[in-house]
Gaussian input, Z-matrix of N, CA and C with variables (Angstrom, degrees):
# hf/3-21g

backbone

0 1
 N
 C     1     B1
 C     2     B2     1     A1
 N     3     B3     2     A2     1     D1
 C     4     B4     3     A3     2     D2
 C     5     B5     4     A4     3     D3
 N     6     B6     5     A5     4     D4
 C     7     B7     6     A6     5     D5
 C     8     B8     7     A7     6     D6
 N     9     B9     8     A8     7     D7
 C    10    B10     9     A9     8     D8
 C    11    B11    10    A10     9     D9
 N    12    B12    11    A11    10    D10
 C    13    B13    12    A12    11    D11
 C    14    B14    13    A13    12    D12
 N    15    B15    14    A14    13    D13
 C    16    B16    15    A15    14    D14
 C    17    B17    16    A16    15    D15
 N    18    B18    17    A17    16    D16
 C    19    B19    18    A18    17    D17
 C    20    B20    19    A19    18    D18
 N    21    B21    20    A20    19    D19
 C    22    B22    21    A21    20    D20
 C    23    B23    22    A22    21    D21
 N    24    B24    23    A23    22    D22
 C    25    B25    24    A24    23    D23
 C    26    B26    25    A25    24    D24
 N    27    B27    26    A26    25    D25
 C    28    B28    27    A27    26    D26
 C    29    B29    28    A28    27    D27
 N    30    B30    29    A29    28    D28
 C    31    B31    30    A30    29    D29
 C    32    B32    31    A31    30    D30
 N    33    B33    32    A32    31    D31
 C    34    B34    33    A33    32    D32
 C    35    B35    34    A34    33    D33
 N    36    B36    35    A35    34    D34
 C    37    B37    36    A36    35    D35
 C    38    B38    37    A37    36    D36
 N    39    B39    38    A38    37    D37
 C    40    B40    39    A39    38    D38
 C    41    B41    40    A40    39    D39
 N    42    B42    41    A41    40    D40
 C    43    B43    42    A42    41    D41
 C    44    B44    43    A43    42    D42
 N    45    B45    44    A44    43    D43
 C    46    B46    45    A45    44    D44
 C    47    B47    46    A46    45    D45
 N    48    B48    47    A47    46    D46
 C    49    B49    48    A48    47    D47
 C    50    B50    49    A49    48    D48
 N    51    B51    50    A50    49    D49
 C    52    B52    51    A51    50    D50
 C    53    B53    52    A52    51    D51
 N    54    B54    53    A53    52    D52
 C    55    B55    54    A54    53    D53
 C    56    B56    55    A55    54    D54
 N    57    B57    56    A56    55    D55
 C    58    B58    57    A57    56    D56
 C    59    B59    58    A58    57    D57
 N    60    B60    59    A59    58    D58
 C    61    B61    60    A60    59    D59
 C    62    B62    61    A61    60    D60
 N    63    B63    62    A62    61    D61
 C    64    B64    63    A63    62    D62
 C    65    B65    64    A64    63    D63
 N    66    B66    65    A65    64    D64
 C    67    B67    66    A66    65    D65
 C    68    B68    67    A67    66    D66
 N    69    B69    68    A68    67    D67
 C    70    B70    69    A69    68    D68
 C    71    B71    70    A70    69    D69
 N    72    B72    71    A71    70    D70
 C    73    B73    72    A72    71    D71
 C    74    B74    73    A73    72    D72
 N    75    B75    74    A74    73    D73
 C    76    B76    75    A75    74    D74
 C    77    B77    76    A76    75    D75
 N    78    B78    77    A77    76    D76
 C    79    B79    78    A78    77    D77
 C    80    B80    79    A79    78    D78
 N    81    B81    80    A80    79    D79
 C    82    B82    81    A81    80    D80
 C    83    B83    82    A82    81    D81
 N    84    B84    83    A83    82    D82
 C    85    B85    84    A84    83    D83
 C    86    B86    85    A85    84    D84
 N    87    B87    86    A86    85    D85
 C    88    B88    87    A87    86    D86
 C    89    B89    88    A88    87    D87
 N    90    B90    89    A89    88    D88
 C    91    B91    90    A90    89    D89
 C    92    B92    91    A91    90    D90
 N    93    B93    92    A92    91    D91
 C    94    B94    93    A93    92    D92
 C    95    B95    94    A94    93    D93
 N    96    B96    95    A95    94    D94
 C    97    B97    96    A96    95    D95
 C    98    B98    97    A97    96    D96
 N    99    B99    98    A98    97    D97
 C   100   B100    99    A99    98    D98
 C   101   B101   100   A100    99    D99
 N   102   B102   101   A101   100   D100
 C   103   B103   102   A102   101   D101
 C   104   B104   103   A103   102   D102
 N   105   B105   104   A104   103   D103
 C   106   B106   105   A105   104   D104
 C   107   B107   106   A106   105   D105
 N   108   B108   107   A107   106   D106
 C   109   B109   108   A108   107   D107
 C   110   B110   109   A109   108   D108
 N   111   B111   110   A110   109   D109
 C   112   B112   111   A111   110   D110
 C   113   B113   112   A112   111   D111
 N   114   B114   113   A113   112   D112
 C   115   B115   114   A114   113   D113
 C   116   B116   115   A115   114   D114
 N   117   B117   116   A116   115   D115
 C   118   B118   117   A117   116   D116
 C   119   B119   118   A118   117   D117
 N   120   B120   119   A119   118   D118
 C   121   B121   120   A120   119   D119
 C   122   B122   121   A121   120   D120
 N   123   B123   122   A122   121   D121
 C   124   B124   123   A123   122   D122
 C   125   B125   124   A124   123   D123
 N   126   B126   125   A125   124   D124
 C   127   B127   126   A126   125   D125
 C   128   B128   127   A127   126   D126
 N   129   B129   128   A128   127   D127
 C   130   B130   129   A129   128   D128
 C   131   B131   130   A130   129   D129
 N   132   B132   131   A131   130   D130
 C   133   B133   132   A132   131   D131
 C   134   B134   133   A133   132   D132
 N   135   B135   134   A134   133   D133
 C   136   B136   135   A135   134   D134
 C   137   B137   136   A136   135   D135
 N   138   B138   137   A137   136   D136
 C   139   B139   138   A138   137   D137
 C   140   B140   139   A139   138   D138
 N   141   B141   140   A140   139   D139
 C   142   B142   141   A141   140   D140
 C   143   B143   142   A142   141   D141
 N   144   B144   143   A143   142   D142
 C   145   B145   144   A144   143   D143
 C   146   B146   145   A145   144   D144
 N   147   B147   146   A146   145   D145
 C   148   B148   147   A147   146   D146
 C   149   B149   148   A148   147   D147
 N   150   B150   149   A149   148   D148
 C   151   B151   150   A150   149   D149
 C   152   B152   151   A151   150   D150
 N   153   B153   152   A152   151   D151
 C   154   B154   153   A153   152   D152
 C   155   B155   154   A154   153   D153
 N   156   B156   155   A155   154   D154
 C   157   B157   156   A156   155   D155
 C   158   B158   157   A157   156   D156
 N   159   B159   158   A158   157   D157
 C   160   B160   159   A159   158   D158
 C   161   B161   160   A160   159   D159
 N   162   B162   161   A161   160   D160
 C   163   B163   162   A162   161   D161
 C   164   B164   163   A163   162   D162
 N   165   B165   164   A164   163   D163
 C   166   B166   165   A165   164   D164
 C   167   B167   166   A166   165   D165
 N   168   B168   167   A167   166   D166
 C   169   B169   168   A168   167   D167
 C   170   B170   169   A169   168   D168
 N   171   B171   170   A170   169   D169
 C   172   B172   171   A171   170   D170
 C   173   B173   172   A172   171   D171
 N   174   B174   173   A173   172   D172
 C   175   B175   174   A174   173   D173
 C   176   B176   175   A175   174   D174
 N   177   B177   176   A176   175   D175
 C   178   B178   177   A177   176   D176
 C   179   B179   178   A178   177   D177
 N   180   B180   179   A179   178   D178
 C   181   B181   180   A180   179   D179
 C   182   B182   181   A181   180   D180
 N   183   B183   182   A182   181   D181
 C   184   B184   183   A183   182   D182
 C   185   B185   184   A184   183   D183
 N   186   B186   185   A185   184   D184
 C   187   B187   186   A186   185   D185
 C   188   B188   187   A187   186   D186
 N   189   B189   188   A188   187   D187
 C   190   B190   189   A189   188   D188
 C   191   B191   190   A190   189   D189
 N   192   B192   191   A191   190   D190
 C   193   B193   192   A192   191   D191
 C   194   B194   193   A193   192   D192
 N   195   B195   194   A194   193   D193
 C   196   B196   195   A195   194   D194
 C   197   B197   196   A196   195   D195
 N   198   B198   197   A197   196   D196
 C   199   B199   198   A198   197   D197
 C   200   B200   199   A199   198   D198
 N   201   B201   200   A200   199   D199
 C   202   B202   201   A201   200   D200
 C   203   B203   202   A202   201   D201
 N   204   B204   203   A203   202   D202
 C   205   B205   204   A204   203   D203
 C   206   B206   205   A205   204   D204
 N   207   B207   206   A206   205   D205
 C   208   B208   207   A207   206   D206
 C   209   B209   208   A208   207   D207
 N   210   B210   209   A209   208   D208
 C   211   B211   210   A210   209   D209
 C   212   B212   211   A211   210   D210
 N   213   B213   212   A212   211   D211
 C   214   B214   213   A213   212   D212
 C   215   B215   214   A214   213   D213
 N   216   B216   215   A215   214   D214
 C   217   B217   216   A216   215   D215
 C   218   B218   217   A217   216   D216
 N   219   B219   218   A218   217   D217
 C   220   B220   219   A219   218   D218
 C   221   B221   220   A220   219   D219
 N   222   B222   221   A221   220   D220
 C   223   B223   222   A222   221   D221
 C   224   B224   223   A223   222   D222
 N   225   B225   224   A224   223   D223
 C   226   B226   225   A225   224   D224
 C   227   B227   226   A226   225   D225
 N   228   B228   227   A227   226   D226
 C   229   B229   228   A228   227   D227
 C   230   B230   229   A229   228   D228
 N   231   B231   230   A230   229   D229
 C   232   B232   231   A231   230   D230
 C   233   B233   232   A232   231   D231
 N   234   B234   233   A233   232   D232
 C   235   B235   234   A234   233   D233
 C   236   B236   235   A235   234   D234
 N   237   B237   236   A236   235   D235
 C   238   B238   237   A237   236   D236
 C   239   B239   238   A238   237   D237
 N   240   B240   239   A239   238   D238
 C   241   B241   240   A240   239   D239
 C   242   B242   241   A241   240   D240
 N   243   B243   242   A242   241   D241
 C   244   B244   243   A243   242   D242
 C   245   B245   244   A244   243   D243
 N   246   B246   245   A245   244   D244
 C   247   B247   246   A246   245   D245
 C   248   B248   247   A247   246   D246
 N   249   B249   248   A248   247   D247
 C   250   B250   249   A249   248   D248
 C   251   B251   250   A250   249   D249
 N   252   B252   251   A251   250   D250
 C   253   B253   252   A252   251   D251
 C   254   B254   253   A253   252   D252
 N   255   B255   254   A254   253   D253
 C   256   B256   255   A255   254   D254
 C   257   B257   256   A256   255   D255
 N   258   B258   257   A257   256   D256
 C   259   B259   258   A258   257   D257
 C   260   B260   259   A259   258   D258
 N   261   B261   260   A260   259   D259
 C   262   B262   261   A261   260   D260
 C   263   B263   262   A262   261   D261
 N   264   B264   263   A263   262   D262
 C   265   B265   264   A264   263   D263
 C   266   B266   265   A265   264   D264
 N   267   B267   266   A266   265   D265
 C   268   B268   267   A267   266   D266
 C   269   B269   268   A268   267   D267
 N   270   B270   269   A269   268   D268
 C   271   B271   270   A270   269   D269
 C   272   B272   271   A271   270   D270
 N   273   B273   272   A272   271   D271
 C   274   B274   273   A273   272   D272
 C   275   B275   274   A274   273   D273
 N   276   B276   275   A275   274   D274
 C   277   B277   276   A276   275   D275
 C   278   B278   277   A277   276   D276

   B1=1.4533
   B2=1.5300
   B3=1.2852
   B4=1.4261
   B5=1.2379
   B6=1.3375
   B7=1.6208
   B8=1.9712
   B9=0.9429
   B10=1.7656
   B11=1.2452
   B12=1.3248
   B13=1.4066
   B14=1.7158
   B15=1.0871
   B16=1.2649
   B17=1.3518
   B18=1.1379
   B19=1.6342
   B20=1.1619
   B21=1.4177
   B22=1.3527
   B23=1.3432
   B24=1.6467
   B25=1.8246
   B26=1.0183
   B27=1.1565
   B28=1.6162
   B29=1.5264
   B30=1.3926
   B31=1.9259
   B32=1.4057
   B33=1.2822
   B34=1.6064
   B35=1.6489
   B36=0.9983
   B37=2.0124
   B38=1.7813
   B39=1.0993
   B40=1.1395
   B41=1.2140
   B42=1.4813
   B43=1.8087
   B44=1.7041
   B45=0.9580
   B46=1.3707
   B47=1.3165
   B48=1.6813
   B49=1.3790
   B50=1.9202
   B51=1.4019
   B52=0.8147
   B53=2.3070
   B54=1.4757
   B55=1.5080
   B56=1.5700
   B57=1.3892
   B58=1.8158
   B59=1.7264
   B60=1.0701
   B61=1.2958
   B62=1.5376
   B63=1.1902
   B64=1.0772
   B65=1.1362
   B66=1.6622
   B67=1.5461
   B68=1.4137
   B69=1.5411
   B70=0.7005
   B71=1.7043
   B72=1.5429
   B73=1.2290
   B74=1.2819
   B75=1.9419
   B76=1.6936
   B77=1.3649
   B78=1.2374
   B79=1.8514
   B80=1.5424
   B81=1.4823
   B82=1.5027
   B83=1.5565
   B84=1.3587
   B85=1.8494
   B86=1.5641
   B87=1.3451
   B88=1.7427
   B89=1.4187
   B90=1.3565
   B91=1.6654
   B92=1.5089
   B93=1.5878
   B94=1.5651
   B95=1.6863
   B96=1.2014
   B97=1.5903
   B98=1.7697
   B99=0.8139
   B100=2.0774
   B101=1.6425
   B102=1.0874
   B103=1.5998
   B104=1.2880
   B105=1.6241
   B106=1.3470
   B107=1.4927
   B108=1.7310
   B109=1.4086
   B110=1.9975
   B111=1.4219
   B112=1.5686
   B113=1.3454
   B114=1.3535
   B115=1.1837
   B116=1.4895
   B117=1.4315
   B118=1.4621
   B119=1.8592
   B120=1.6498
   B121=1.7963
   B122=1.1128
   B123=1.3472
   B124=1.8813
   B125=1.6203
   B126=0.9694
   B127=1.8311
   B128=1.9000
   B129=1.0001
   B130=1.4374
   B131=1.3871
   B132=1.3253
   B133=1.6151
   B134=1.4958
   B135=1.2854
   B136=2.1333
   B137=1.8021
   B138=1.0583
   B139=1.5362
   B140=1.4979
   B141=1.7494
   B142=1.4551
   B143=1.5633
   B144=1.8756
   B145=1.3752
   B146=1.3901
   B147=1.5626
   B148=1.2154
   B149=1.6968
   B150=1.4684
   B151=1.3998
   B152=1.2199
   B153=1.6883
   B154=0.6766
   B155=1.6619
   B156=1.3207
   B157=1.6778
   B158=1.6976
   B159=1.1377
   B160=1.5899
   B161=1.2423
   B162=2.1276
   B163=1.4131
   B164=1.2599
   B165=1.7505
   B166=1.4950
   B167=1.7430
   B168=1.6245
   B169=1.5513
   B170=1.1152
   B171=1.5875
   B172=2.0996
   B173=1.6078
   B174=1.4506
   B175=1.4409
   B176=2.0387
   B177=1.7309
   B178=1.6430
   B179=1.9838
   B180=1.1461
   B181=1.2518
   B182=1.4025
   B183=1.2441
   B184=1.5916
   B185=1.6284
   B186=1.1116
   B187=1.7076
   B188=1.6067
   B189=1.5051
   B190=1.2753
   B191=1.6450
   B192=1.9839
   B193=1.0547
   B194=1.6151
   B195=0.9807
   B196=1.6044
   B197=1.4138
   B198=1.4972
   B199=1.5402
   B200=1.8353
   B201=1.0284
   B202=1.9931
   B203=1.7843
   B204=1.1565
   B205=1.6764
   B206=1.4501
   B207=1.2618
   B208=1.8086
   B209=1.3655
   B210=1.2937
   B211=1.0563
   B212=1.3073
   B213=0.9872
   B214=1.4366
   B215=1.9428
   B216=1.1777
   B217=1.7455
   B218=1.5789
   B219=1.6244
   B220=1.5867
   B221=0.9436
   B222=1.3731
   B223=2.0864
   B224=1.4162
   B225=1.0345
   B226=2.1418
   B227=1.4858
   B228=1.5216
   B229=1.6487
   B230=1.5051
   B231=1.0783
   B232=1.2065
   B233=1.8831
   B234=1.3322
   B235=1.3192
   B236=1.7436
   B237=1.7502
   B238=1.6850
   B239=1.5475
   B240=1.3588
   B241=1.7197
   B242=1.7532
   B243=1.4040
   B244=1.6676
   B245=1.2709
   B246=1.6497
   B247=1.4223
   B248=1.3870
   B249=1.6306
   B250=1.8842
   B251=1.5217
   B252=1.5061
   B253=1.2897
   B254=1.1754
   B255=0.8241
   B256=2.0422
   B257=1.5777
   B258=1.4666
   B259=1.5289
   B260=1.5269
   B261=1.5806
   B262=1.8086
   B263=1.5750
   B264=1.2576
   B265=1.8354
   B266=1.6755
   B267=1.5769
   B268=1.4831
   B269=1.6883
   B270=1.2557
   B271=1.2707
   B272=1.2932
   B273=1.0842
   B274=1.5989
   B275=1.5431
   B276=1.2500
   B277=1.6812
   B278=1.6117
   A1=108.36
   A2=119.10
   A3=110.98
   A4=111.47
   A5=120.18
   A6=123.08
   A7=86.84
   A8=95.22
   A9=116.43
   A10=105.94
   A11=114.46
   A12=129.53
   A13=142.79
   A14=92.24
   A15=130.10
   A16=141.25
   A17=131.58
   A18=157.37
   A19=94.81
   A20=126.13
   A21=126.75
   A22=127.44
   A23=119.72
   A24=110.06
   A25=130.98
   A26=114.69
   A27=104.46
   A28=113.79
   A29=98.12
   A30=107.61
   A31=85.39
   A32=111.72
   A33=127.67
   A34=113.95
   A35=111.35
   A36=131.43
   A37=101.93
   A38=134.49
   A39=152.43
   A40=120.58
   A41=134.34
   A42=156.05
   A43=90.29
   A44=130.06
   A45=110.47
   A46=161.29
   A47=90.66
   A48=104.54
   A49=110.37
   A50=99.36
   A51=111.87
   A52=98.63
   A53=102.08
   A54=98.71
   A55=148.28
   A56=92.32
   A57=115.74
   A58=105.36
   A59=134.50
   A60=143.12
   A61=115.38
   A62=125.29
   A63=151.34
   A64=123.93
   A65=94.96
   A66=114.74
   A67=111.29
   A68=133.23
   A69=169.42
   A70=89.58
   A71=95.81
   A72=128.83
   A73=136.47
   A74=105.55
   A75=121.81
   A76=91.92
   A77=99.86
   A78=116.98
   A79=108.83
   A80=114.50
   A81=104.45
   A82=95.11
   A83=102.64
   A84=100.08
   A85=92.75
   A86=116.05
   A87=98.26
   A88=94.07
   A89=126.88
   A90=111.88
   A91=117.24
   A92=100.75
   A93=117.08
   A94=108.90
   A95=113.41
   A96=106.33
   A97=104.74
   A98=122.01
   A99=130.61
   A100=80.79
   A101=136.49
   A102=134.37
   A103=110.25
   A104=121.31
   A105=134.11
   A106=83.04
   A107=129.07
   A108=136.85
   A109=107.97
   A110=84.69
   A111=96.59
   A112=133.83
   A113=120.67
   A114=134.74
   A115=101.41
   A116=111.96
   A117=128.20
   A118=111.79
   A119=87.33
   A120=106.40
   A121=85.07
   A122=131.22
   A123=126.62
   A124=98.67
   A125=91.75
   A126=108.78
   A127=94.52
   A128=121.99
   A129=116.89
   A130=110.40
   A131=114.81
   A132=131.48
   A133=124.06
   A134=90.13
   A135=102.06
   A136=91.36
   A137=115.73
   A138=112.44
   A139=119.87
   A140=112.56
   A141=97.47
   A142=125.66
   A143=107.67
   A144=116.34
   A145=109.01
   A146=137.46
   A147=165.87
   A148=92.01
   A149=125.96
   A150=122.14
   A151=121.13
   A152=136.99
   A153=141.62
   A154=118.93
   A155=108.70
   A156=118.17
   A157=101.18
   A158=100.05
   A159=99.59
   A160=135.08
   A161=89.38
   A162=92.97
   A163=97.71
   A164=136.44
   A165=127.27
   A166=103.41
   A167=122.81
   A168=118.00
   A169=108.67
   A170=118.99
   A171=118.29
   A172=89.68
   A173=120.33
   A174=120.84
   A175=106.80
   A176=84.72
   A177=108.93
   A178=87.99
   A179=122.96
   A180=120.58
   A181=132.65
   A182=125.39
   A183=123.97
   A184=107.35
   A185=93.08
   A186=86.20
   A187=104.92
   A188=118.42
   A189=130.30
   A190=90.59
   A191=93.42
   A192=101.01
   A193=106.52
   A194=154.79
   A195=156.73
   A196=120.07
   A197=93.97
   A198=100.37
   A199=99.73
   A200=98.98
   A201=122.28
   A202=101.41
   A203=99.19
   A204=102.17
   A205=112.42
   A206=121.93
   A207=124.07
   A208=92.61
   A209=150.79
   A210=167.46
   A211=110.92
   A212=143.60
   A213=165.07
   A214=103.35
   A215=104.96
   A216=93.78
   A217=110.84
   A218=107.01
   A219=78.71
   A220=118.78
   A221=120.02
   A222=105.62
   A223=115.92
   A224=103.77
   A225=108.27
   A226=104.37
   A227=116.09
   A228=105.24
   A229=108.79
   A230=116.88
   A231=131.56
   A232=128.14
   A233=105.81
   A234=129.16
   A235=118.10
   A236=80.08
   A237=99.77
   A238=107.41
   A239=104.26
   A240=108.46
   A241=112.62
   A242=120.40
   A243=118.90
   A244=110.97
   A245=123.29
   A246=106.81
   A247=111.19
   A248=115.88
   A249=124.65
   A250=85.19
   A251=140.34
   A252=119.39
   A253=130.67
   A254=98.29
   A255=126.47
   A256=102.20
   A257=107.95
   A258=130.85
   A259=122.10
   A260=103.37
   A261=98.01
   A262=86.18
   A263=123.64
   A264=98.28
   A265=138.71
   A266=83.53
   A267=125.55
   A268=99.16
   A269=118.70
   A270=133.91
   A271=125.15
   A272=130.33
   A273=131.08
   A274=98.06
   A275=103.12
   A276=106.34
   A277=126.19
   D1=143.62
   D2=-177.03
   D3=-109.11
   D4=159.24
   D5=-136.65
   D6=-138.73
   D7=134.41
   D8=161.72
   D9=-45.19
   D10=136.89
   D11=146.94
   D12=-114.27
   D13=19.82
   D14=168.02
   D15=-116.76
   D16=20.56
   D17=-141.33
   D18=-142.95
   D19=41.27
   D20=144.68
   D21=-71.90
   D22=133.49
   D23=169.26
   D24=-64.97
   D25=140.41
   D26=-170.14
   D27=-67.11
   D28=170.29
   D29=-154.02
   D30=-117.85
   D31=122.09
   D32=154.75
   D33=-20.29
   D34=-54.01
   D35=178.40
   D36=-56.87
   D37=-25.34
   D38=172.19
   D39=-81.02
   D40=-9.66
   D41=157.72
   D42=-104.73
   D43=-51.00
   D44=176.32
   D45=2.82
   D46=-45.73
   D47=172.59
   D48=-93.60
   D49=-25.16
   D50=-150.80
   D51=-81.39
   D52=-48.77
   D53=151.50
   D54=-80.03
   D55=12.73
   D56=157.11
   D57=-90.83
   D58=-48.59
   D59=146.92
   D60=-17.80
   D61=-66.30
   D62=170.12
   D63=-37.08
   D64=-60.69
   D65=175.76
   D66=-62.50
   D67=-35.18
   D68=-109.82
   D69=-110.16
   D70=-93.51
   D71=-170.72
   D72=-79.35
   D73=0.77
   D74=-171.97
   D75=-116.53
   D76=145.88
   D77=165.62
   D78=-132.24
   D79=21.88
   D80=135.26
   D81=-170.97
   D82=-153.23
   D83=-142.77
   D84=-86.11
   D85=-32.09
   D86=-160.26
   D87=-72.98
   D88=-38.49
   D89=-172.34
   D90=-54.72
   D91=-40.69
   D92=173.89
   D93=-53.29
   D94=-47.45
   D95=-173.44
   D96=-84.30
   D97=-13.64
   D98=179.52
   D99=-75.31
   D100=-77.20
   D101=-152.49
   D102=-56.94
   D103=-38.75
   D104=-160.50
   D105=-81.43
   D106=-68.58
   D107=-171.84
   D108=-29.60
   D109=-59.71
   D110=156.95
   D111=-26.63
   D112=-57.94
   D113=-163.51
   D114=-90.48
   D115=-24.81
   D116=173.85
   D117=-41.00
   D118=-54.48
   D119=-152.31
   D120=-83.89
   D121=-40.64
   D122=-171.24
   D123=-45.67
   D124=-57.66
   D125=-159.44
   D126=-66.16
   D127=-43.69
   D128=-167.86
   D129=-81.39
   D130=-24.07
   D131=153.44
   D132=-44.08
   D133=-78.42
   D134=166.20
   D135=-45.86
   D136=-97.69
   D137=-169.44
   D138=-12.87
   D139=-56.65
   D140=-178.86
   D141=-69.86
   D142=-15.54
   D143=-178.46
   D144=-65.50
   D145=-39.95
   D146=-135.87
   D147=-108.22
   D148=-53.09
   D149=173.28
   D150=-65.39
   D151=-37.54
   D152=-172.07
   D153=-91.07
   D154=-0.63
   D155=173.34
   D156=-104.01
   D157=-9.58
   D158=164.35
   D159=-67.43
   D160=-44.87
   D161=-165.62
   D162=-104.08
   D163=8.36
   D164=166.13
   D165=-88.20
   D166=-11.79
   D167=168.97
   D168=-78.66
   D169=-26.61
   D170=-177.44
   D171=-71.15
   D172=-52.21
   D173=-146.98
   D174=-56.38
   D175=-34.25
   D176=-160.79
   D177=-65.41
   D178=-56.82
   D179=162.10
   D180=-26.19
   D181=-31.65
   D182=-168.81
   D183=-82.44
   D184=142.69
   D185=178.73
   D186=-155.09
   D187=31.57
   D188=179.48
   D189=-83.96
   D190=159.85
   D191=177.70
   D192=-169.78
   D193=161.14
   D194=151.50
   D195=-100.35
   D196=-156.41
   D197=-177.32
   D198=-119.19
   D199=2.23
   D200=177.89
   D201=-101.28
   D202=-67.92
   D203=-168.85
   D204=-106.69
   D205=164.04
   D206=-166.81
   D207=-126.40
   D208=137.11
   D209=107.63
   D210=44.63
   D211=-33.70
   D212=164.38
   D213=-68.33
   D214=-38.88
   D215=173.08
   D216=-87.78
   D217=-20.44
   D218=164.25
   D219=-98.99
   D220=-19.86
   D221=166.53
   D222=-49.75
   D223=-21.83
   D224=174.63
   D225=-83.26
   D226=-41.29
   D227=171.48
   D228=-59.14
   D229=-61.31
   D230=175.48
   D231=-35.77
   D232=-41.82
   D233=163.68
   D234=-45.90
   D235=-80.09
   D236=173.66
   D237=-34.66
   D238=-78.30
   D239=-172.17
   D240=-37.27
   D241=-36.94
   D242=177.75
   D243=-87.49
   D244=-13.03
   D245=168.77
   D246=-70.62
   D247=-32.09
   D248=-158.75
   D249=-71.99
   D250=-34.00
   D251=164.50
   D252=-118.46
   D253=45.55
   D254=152.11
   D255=-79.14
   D256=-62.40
   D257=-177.46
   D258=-50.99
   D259=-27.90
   D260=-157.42
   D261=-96.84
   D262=-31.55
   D263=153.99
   D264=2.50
   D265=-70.80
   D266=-156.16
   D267=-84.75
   D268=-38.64
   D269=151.73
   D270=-59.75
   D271=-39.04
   D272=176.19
   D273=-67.47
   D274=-53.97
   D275=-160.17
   D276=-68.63

């Protein structure tokens, strides 16, 4: 089964800019945590765009098939298994 290579957690250094900004630019806490929250979704955005061109270039790869299943059930086996670690990312973290 082929496995992600991109399902890294995100790195503290990667909000970085985004809570120097903050610091920067907030004069009290909720603005400070909206900018940081901000910088949150940017980053979790890029990440899911970046995961998901991964796993439609693995998917674009498969070309198994039988005389039971058509090519299309294992890109769905195949799918499933890279979404469950797409996810445990998001779970670890």
């Amino acid at each position: 089964m082929p496995t992600l290579g991109s399902t890294k957690q995100f790195a503290s250094d990667e909000l970085k800019p985004y809570v120097d900004a903050a610091k920067a630019g907030s004069n009290d806490s909720g603005t400070f945590l909206n900018t940081v929250t901000n910088g949150e979704q940017v980053i979790e955005a890029a990440w899911e765009i970046g995961v998901n061109a991964e796993i439609e270039a693995i998917l674009g790869g498969v070309t198994t098939s039988d005389s039971v299943n058509n090519v299309n059930v294992y890109k769905d086996a195949v799918r499933a298994q890279l979404e469950l670690q797409n996810n445990k990312p998001r779970a670890d973290g």
